[in-house]
C-alpha positions as CSV (number, residue, x, y, z in Angstrom):
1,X,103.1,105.1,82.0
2,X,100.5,107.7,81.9
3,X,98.0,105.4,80.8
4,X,98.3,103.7,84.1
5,X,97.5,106.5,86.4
6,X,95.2,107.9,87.7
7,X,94.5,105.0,89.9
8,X,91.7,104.5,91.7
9,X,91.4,104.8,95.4
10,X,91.7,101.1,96.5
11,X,94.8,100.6,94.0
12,X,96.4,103.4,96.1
13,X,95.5,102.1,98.9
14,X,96.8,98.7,98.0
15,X,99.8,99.7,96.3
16,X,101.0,101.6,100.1
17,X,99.8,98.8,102.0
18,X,102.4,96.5,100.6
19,X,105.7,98.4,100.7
20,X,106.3,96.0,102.9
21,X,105.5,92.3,103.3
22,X,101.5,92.4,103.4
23,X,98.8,89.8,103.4
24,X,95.1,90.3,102.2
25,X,93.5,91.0,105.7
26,X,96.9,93.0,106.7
27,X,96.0,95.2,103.6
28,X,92.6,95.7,104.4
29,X,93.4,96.2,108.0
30,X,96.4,99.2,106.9
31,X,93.7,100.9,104.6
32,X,91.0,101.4,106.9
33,X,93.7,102.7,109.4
34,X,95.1,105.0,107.4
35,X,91.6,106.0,105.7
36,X,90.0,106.4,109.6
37,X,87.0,103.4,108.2
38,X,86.6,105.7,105.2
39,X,87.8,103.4,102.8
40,X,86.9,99.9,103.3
41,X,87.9,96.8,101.1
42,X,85.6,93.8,100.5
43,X,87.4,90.5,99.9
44,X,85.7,90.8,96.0
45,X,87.5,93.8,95.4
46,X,90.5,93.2,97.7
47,X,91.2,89.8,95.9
48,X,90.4,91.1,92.3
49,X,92.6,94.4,92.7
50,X,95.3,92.2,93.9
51,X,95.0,89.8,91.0
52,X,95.2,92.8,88.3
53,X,98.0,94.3,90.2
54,X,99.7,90.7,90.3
55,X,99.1,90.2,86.5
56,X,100.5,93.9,85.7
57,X,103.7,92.9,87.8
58,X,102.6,96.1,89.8
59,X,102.7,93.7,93.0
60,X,104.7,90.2,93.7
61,X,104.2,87.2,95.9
62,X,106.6,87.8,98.7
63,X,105.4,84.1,100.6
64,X,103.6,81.4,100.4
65,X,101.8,79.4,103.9
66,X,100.9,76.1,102.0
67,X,99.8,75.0,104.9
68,X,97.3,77.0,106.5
69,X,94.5,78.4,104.2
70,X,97.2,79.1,102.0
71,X,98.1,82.7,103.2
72,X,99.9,84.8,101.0
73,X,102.1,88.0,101.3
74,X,102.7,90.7,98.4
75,X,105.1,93.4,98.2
76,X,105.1,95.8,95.5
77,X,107.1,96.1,92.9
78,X,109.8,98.4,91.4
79,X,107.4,98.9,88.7
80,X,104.2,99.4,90.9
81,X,106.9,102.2,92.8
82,X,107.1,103.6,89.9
83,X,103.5,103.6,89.0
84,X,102.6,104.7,92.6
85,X,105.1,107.7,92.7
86,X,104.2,109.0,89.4
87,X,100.4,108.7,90.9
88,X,101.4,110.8,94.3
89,X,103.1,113.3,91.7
90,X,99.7,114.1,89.6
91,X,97.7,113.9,93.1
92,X,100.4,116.5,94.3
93,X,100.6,118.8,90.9
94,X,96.4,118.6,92.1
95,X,96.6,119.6,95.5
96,X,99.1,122.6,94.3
97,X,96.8,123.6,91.9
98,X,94.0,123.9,94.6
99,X,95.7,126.0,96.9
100,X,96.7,128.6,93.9
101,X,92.8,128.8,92.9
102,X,92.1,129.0,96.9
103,X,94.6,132.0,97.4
104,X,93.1,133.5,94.3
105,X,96.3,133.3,92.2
């Protein structure tokens, strides 16, 4: 697993958008909410992230709308939980180590 993480910014973005039913302009929508417009997805690497995270079984296709535009919804995995809360534990372990060196410890 270790190989896996870290991820990058967008796959952790991605990967908490859909832990729940999401489609792609949901996702976008959720990250730039939760980022305040910091982060923002393009559909290039919106759609490509979602296709490596589909192709790692990190992310599923919940549903299907064949008939208009073909609209579909992802919801992670329980390997892409896994994957995710072993990221939010390294980014934690980080974040611990920062306020030790801050306190001068």
């Amino acid at each position: 697993m270790e190989k896996n993480i870290p991820l990058t910014e967008a796959l952790f973005y991605i990967l908490l958008a859909v832990r729940k039913p999401n489609h792609g302009y949901g996702i976008t929508q959720e990250v730039e909410e939760l980022t305040d417009n910091r982060v923002t997805l393009g559909p290039g690497t919106l759609y490509g992230a979602i296709q490596s995270l589909v192709k790692k079984g990190w992310i599923q296709i919940y549903s299907e709308d064949t008939e208009s535009r073909k609209k579909k919804e992802y919801l992670i995995t329980e390997e892409g939980r896994l994957i995710f809360n072993e990221e939010v534990k390294r980014l934690k372990e980080l974040l611990h180590n920062a306020e030790l060196m801050k306190e001068g410890k």
